[in-house]
N, C-alpha and C positions, 0 to 999 in steps of 0.2 A: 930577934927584934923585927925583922922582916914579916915573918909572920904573922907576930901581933899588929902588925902596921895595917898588911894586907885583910887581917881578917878586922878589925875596926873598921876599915870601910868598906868591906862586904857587908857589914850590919848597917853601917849608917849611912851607904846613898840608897836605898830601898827605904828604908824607915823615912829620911827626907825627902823621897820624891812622890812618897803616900801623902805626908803632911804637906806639902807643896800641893798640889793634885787637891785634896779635901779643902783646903782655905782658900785657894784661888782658881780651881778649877771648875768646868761648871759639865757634870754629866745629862746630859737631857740631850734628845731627837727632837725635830721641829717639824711635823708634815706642813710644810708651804700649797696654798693654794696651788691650780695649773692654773695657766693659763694666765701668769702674774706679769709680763714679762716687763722691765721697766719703762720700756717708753712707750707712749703711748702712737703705737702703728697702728694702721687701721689694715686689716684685713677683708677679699670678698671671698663670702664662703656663702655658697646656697642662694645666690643670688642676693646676700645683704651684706653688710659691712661689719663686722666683727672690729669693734677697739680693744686695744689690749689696756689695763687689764682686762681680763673680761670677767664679766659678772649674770649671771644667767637674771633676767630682769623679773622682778616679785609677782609679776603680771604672771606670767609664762606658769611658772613656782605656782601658784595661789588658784590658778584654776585644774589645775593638775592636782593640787594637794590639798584643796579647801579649806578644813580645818587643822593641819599639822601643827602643833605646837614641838615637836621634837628638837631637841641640838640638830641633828645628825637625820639626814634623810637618805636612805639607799633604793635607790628605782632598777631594776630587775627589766630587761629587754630579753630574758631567756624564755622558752618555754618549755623547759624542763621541770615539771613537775615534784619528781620525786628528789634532785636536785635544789630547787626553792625549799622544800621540805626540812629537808638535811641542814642544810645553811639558817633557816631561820629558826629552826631549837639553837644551835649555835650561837647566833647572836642575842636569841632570847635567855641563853643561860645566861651569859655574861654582860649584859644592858639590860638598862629598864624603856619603858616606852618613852617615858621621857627624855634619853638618852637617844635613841635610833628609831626610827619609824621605817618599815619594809614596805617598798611598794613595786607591784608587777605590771608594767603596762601590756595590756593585752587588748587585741581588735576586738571589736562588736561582737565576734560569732560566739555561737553556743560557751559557755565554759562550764564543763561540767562541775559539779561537785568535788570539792576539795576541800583537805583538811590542810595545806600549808595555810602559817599565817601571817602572809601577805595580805595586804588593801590590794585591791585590785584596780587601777586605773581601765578604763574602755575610750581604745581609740580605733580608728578606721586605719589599713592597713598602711596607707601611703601617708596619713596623719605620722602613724609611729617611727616609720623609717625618717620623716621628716625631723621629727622630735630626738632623735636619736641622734641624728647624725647634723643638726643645725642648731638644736638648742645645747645636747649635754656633750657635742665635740665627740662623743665616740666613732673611732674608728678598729680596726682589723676584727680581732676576735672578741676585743671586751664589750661585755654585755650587761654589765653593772656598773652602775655612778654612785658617788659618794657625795652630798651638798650639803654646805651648816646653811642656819638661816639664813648667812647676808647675801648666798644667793651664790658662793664663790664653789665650783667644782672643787673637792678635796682629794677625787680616786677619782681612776677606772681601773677596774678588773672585768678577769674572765670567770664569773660563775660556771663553776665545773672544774677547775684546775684550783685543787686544796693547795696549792701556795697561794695561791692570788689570794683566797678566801682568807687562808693564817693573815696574809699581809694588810686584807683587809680589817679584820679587827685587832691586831696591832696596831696600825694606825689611828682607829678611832679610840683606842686608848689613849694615846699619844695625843689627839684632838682634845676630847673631853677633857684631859687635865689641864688645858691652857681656857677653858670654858669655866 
């Protein structure tokens, strides 16, 4: 009797905590903005004041990226080449343009001919460290941002280290299906 006792609810709290779990459970990731945090403190960063939340302002966005209609914008501070390369067949297998738009900010000098396919932004050298590090908040190693339209930082990675890059387009899965 023990037995049958013991094995009836071996079967039935797995089977109830599947049907539990499926009717009232909710499976899904949320990548949250950065830079969200809830009160609104004001920060100096680069000689201006950063409010939280923060929101990278359309201005900044719009001369930078002219005509972007994309969800999803990813700007590139590397310049590694054959690296940009790699990464955007990657993201172009798995996104369409209207989905993620690639873009490389690079200084005024020469750029030779290249087949990654990146837009290329052209800034002046102490413009982009500016732009880097007071518009999109990166700081240490990461040298890629992730932004939807409204302007809210969604990543930073390190282009060059294939986890950050996996993580990075996990996420923008995870983004795009709440779009």
């Amino acid at each position: 009797m023990k037995k049958a006792l013991l094995m009836a609810v071996a079967m039935f709290l797995p089977i109830s905590i599947f049907l539990f779990l499926k009717f009232f459970g909710k499976n899904e990731f949320v990548v949250e903005p950065l830079f969200q945090q809830n009160d609104s403190t004001s920060v100096l960063l680069c000689n201006k004041p950063i409010t939280y939340p923060y929101k990278i302002a359309i201005q900044q966005l719009d001369t930078l990226l002219e005509n972007n209609k994309a969800t999803l914008t990813a700007l590139s501070f590397s310049d590694d080449e054959d690296r940009l390369k790699d990464f955007a067949e990657r993201v172009q297998e798995k996104f369409t343009k209207s989905e993620i738009s690639l873009y490389q900010v690079k200084s005024d000098s020469l750029i030779p001919n290249r087949t990654s396919k990146f837009e290329i932004i052209r800034l002046d050298k102490a413009r982009i460290e500016e732009v880097k590090s007071c518009v999109f908040l990166l700081s240490g190693l990461n040298n890629l941002v992730l932004v939807d339209r409204e302007g809210n930082i969604r990543g930073q990675y390190q282009l060059g280290n294939l986890d950050e890059e996996d993580r990075l387009l996990v996420e923008t899965t995870i983004i795009l299906k709440k779009y």
